[in-house]
KOLMILO-543276 format. One record per residue: residue in three letters; x, y negated, z negated of N, C-alpha, C, O in turn. Coordinates in steps of 0.02 Angstrom, whole numbers, plus 50000, padded with zeros to 5 digits. Each point is the difference from the previous one (the first is absolute). Layout:
% residues N
alaXYZXYZXYZXYZ/...
***
This chain:
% residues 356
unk515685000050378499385000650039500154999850075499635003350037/unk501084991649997500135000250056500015005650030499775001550054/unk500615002849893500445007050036499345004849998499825003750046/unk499864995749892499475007350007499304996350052499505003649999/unk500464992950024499345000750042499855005450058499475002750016/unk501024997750004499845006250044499835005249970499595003950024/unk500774997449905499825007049982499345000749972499575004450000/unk500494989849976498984998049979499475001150045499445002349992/unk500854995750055499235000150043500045006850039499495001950029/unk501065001749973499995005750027499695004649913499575004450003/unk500664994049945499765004649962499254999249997499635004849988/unk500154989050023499074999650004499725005050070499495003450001/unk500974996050050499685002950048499795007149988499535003150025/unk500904998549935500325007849997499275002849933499725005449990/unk500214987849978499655003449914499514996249995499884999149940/unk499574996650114499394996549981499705003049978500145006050004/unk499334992449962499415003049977499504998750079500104995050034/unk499575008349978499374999250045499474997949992499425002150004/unk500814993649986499134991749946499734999150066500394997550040/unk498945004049982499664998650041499894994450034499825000050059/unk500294994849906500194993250031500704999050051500024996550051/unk500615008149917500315001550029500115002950066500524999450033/unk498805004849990499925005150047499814995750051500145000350060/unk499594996349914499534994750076500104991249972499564996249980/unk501265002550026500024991149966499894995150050500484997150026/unk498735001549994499744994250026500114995849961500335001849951/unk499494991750051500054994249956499354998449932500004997249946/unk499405007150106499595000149936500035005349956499714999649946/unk500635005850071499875006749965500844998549924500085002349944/unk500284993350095500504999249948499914993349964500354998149954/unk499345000050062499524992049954499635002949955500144999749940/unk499115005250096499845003549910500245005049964499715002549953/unk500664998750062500475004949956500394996049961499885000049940/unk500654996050086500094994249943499694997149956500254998949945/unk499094999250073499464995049931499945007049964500245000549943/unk499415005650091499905004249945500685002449959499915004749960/unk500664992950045500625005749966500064992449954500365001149951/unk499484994450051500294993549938499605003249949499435002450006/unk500964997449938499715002349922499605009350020499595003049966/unk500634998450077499705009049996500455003650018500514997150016/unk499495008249986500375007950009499865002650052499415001650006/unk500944999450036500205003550082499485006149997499675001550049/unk500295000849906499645006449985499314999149992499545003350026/unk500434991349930499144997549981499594996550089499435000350021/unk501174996950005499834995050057499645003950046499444998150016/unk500905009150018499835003750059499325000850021499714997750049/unk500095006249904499234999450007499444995249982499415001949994/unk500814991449996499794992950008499894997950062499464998050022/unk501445002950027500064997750048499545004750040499654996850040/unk500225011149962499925002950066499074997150007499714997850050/unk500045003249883499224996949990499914992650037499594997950041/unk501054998949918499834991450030500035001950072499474999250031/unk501125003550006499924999550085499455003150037499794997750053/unk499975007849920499505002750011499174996250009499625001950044/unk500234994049918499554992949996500284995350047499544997750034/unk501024999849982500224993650015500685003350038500555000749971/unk499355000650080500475001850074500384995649996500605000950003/unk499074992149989500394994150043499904994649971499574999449956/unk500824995650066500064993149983499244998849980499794998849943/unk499765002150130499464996350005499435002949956499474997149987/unk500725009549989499435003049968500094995349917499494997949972/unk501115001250000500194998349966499864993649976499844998249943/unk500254998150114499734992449994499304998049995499804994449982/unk499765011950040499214998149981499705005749973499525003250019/unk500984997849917499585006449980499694996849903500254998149946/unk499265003050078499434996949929500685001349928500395004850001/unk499624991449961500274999149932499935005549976500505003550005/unk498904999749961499895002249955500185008150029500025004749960/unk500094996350112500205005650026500585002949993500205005849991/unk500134986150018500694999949995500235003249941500225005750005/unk499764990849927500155000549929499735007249993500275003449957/unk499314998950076499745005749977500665006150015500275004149963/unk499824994050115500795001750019500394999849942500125005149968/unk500104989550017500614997049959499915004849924500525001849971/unk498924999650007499845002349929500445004049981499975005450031/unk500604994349916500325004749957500664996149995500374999149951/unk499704997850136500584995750014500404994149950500604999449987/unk498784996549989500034997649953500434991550019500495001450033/unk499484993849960500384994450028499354998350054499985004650040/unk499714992549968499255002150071500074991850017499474998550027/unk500984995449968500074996950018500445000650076499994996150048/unk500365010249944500425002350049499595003450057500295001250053/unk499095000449939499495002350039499684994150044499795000350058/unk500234994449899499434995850033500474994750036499754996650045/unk500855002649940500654998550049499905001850054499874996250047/unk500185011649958500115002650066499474999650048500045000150062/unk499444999449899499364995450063500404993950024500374999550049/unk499454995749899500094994250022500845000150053500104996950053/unk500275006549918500494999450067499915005450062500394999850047/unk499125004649950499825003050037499394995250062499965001450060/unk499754994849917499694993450023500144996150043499734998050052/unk501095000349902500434994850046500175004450075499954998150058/unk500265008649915500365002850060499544999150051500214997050050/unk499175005049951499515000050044500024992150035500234998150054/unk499514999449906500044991050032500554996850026500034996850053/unk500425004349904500684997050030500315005050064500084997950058/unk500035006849929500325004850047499845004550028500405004150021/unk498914996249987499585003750037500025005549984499925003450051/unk500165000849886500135005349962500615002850037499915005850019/unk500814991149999500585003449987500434998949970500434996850030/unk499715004549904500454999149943500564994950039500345000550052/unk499584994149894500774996550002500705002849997500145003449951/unk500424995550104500375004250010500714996349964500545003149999/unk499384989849972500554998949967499904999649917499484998849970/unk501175002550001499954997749926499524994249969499545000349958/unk500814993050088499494995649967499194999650015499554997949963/unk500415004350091499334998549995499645006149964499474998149977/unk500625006550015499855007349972499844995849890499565000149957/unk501124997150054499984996449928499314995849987499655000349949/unk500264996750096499344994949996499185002949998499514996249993/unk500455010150013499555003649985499775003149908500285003949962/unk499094992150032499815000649915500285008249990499965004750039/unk500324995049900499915005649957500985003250025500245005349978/unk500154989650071500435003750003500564995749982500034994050011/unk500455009849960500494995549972500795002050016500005005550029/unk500624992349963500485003350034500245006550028500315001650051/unk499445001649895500355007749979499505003550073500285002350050/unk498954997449942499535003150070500254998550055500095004250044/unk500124987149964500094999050055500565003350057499965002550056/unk500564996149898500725002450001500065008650031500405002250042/unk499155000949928499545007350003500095000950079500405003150035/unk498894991849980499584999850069500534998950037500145003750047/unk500264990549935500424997550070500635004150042500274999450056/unk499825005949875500385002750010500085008450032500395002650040/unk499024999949919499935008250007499694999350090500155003850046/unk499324989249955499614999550062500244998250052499915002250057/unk500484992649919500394995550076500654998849990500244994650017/unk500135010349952500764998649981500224994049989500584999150018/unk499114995949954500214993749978500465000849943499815003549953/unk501004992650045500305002649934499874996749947500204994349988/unk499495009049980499614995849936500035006349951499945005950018/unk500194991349904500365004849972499154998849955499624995250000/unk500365010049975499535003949944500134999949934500395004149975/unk499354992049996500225000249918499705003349934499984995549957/unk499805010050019499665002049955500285003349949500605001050004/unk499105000949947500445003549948500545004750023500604999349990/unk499095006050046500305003550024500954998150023500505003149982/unk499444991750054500194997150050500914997049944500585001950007/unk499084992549937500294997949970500495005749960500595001150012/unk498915002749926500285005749991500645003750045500564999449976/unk499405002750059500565003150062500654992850007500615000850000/unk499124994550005500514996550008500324997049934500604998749995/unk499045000649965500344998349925500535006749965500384999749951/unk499495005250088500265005849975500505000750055500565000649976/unk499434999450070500465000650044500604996049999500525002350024/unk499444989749939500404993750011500174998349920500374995549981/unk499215010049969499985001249939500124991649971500414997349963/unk498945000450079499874991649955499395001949952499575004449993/unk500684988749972499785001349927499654992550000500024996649949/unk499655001150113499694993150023499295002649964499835005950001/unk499854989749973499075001549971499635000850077500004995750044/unk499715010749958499624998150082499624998349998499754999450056/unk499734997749876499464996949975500084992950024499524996550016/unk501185001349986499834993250031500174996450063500605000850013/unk499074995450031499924999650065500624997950025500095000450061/unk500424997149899500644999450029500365007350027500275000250056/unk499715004849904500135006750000499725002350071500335002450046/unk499114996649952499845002150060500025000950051499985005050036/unk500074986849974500254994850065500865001550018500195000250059/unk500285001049882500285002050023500285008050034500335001350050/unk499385002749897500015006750048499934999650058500475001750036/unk498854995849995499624997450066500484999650029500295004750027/unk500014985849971500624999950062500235001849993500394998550045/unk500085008849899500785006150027499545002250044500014998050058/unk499565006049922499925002350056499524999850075499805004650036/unk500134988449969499984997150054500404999550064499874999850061/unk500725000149898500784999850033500115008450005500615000949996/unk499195002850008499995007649990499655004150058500185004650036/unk499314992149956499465004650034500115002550077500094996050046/unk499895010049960500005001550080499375000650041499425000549980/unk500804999550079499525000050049499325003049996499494997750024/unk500605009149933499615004349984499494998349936499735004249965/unk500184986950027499704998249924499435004349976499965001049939/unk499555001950106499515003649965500105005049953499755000049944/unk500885007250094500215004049957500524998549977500365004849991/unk499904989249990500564997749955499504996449925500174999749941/unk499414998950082499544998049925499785006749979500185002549947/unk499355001150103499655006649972500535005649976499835005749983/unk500874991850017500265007949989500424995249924500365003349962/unk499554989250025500174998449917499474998549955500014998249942/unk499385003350108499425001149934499895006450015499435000349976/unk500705007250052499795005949983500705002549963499975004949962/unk500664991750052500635001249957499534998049922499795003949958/unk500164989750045499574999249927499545004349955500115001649942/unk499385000150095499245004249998500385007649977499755001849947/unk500785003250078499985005350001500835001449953500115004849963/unk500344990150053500695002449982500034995249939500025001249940/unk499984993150096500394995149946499254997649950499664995050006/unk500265011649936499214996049986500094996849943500505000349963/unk498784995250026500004996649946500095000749930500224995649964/unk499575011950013499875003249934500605006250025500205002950050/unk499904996649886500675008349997500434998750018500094994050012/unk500515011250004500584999550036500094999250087499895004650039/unk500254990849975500115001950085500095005950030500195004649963/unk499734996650094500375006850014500434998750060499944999650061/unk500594999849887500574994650046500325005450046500284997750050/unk499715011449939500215003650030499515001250065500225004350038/unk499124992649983499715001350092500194991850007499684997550047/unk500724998249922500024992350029500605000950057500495003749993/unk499404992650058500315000850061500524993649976500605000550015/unk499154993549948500634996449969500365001249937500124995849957/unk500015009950042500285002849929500754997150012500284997649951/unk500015002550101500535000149996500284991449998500584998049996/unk498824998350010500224992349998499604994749965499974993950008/unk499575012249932499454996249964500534997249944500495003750006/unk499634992249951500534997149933499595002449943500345001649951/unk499004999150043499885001749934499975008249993499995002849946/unk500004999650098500185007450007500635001549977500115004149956/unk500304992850073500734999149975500204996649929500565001049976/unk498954994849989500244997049949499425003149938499854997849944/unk499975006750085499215003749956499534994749962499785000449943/unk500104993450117499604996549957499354997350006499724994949981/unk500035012050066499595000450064499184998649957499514997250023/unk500575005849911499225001749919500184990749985499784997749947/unk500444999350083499904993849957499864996750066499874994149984/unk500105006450065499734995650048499535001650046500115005450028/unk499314991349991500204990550013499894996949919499825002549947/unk500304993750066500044991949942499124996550007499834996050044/unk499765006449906499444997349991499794996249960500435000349957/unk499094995250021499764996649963499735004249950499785005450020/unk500184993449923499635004049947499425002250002499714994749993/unk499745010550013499335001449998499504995549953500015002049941/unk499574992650071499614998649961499735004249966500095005950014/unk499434991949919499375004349973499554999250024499814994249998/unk499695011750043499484995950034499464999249952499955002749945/unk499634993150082499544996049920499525003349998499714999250054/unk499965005149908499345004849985499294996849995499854995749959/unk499715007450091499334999549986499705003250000500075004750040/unk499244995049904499435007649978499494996150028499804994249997/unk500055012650039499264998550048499685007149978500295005449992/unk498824992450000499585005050013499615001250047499574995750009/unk500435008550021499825003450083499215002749972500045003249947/unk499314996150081499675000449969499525002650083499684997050043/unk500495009549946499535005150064499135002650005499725005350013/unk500084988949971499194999650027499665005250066500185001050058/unk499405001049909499705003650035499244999749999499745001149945/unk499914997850099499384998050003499555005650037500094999250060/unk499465006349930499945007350062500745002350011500445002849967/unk499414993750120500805004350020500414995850029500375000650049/unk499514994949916500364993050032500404996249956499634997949955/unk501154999550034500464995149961500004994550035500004998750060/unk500004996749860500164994250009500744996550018500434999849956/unk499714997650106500464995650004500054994650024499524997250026/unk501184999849968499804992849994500734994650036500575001349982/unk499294993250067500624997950037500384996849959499674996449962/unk500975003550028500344995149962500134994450054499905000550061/unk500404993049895499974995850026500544996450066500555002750005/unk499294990950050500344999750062500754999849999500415000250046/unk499694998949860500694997850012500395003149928499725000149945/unk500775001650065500525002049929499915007850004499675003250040/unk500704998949910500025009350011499585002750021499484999649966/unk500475005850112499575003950028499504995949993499525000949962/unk500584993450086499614994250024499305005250059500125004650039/unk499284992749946499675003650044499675008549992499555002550034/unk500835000649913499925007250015499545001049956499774996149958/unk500105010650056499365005649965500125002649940500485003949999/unk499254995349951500195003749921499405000749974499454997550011/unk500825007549940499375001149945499904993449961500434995649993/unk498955004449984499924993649938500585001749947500095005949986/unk500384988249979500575001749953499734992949960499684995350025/unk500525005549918499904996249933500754997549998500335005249999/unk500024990550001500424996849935500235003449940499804996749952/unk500605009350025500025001749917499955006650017499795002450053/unk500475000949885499975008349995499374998249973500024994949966/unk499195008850041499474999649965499855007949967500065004950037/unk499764996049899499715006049971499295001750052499664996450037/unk500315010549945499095001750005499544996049994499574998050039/unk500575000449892499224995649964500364992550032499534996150005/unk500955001350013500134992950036499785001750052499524996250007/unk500495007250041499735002050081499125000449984499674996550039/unk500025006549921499255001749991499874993849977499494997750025/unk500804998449932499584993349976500164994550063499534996050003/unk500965002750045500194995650015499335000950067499634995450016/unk500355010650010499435003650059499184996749942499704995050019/unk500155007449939499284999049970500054991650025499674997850047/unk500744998949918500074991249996499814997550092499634995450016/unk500735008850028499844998550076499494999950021499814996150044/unk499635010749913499334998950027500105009050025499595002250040/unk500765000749943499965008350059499795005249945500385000149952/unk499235002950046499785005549994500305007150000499895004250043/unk500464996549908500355007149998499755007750004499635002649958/unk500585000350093499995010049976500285004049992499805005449977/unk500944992650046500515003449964500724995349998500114996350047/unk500375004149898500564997249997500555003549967500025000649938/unk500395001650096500785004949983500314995650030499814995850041/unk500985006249922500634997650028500345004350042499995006149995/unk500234991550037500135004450078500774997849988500215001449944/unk500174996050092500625000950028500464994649980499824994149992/unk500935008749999500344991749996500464999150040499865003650049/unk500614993849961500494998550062500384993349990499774995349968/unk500655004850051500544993250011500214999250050500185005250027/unk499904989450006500064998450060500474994449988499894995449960/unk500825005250087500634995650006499824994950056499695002750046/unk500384993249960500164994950037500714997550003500415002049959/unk499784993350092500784997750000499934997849935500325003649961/unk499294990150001500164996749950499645000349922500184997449947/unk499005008550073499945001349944499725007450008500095002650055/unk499615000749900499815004249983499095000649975499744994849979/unk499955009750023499254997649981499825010149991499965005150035/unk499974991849875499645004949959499305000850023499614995350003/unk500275009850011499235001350015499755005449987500115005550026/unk499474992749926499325007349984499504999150035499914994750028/unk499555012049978499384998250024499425003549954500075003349948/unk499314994750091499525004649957499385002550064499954996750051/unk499735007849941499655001450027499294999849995499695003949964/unk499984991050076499384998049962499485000450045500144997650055/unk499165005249938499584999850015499424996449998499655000049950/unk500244997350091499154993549976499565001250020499965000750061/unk499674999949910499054998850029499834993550035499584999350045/unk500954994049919499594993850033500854995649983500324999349948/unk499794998950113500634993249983499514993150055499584999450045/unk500724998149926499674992150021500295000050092500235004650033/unk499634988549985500274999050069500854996749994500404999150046/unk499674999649891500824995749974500245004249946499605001549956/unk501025000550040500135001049917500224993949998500564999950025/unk499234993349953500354992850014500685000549965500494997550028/unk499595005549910500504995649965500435005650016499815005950006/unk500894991550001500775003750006499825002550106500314998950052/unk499005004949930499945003950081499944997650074500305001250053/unk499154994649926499514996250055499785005150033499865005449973/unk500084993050104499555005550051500345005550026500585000150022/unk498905006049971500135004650027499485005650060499415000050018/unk500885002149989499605005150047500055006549977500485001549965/unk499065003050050499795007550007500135003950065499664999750051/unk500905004049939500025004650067500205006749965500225000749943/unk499645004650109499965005349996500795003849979500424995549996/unk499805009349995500645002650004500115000950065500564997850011/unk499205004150035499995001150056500454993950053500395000550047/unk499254992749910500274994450054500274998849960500114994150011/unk500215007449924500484996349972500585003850036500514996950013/unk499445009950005500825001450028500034997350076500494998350034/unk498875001949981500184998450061500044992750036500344999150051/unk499264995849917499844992550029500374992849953500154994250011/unk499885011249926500364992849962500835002149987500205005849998/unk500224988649995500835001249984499964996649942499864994249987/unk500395013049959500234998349945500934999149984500465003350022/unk499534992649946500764999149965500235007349968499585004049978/unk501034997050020500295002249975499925002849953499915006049992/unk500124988349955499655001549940499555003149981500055002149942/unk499354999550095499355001350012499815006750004499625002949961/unk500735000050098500075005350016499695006849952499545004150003/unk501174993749942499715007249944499434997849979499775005449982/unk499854991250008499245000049967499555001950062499435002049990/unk500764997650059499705001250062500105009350016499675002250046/unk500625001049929500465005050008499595003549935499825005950003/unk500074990349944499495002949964499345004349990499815005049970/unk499864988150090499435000250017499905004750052499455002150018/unk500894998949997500135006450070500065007249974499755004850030/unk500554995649918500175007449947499375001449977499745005550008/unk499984989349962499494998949943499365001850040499515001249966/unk500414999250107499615001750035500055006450047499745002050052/unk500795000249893500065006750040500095001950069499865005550025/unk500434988750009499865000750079499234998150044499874999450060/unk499775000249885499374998350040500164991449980500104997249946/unk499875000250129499674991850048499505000849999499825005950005/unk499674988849988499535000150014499854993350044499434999150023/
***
């Protein structure tokens, strides 16, 4: 790694990608680009980020911009705890530092929602602080390069990659991190064969040399993630659906969803369980199904498409309260999860393009 850094950061200069964050790296423009790239795709992110900056210029727009505006931002993103972070440390910046980003590692660290790997980011791409960058990416390239066979799953592994190359890093830390996570991202990738023939360390990587490049890094085994059946249950009242907030705390704490049941339910389980609530039926089909991954589980979901003449002010049991809004403000005023989306995506087909 001693000998190839030069050729690294000259081969990044030579072969970046042109990530828009890249084009203009202030401290806030490479802060949300980071929250948005944890758990997403460079590709999915872009037009996240150009919308989010577009709303929220700045620190300060950021720090007092209504919740539900925000998330509305955040929608597809998915993780929206990482949204409501960046207020709250968007907050601090304002109060504490008069909205100009903290210019060292640690204090950059002490800001909610950020944790080594962002900080390390900021201190470095922004204010050349040498602070090394640790992410898959990151590890990968170096487990392959030093062809260790260390678990990077566990925090000893980590910590030590960290300090080699601590003792490593040149002057240039911003594009010495950004050119071993786009070495990661484009050459040295996760799935398939490397393409060890555009690697600028071909000539001093060991598992290239020992072909043992398909077996590393060293991971922990994939859990099973644990399965749950939910029924999504798309009320429609005139021209208005029912939805409903989930609760302040635990998965998609806070957010917007359709009413969902507990259980895969039949037809005649969805029509009897609605009569028992008190609602008034006019039409009921099954509409759509979908699965939705999470880090740790998975969630089976059907829906149905239902029409009422009369639902109460509660579906109390499994639902509790909900509201009636239009399609109209559902794309535009409420943030749905992830999950959500395709039943939402439904209702949009199913209407042929006409909002009302």
């Amino acid at each position: 790694m001693e000998q190839a850094i030069s050729i690294l950061i000259s081969w990044y200069k030579e072969n970046k990608r042109a990530l828009p964050w890249r084009m203009e790296p202030s401290p806030y423009h490479v802060w949300i680009s980071e929250i948005m790239l944890q758990q997403t795709r460079i590709e999915a992110v872009i037009s996240y980020y150009h919308r989010f900056l577009e709303e929220l210029p700045t620190v300060f727009e950021l720090a007092h911009v209504d919740e539900d505006k925000l998330l509305k931002l955040w929608e597809g993103l998915g993780y929206y705890n990482r949204a409501r972070n960046l207020k709250k440390a968007a907050q601090i910046i304002v109060e504490r530092y008069h909205g100009e980003f903290p210019s060292t590692y640690s204090d950059i660290l002490q800001l909610p929602g950020i944790g080594e790997y962002t900080a390390s980011a900021i201190a470095s791409i922004c204010f050349s602080e040498p602070q090394v960058t640790i992410d898959g990416n990151v590890l990968r390239v170096y487990t392959r390069v030093y062809n260790c066979y260390e678990n990077i799953d566990r925090l000893t592994t980590r910590r030590q990659i960290r300090e080699h190359l601590m003792t490593v890093i040149p002057a240039q830390a911003g594009e010495f991190n950004q050119a071993l996570m786009e070495l990661g991202e484009v050459v040295c990738i996760p799935h398939g064969v490397p393409r060890c023939h555009l690697c600028p360390l071909h000539d001093v990587c060991l598992s290239r040399k020992n072909r043992t490049f398909l077996s590393l890094p060293i991971r922990n085994p994939k859990k099973e993630k644990q399965v749950e059946n939910y029924t999504v249950l798309l009320l429609k009242y005139h021209d208005k659906y029912a939805i409903c907030q989930r609760g302040e705390t635990g998965l998609l704490a806070n957010m917007w969803q359709f009413p969902m049941l507990p259980g895969d339910y039949s037809l005649d389980e969805v029509e009897q369980y609605l009569n028992d609530c008190g609602c008034e039926l006019s039409t009921l089909h099954s509409a759509i199904s979908y699965i939705h991954v999470f880090t740790h589980k998975k969630w089976k979901m059907s829906s149905y498409s239902i029409g009422v003449n009369f639902c109460p002010t509660d579906l109390i049991q499994d639902v509790g309260k909900y509201n009636w809004v239009s399609l109209e403000e559902l794309i535009s005023k409420y943030a749905m999860p992830s999950a959500f989306l395709p039943f939402l995506n439904f209702l949009i087909d199913s209407s042929n393009g006409r909002i009302n």
